[in-house]
C-alpha positions in Angstrom: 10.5 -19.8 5.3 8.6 -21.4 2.5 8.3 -25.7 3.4 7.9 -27.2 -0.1 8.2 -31.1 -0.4 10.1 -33.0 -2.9 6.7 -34.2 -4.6 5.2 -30.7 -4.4 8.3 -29.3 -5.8 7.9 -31.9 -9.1 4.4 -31.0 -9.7 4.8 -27.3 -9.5 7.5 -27.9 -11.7 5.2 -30.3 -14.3 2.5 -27.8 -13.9 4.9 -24.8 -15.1 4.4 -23.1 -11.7 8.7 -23.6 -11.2 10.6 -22.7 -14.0 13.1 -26.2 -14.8 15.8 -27.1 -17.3 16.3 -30.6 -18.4 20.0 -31.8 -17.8 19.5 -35.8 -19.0 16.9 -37.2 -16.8 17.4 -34.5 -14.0 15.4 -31.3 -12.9 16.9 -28.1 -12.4 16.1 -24.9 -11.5 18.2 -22.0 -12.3 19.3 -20.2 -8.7 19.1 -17.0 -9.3 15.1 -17.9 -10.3 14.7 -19.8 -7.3 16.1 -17.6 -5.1 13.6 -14.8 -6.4 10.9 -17.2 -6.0 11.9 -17.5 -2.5 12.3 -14.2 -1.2 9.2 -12.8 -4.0 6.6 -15.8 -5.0 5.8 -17.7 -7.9 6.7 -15.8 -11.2 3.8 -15.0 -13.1 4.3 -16.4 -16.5 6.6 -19.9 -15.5 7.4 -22.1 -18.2 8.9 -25.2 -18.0 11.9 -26.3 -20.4 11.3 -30.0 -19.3 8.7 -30.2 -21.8 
C-alpha cells in the first residue's frame, strides 16, 4: 500500500512526477493513470497539464 500525503501528492504533482489536469482551480488525476501508478510506480516521462 503506497501512504502519500496530501502535500506530497501536490508536489509530485508540481514537480511533474503525477500526471494532473486542471479543472478551474482543482487537481486531477486521470484514474486509469493513477491506478497504474499504484499497482506499477511513477511513469517515467510525467507531465503535468497544470502548467
Amino acid at each position: 500500500m503506497v501512504d502519500l500525503s496530501r502535500a506530497a501528492s501536490y508536489e509530485a504533482a508540481k514537480r511533474g512526477q503525477i500526471p494532473t489536469t486542471k479543472f478551474g482551480r482543482k487537481l486531477r488525476v486521470p484514474g486509469d493513470l493513477w491506478r497504474r501508478i499504484l499497482a506499477e510506480g511513477r511513469p517515467t516521462q510525467a507531465k503535468s497539464a497544470a502548467g
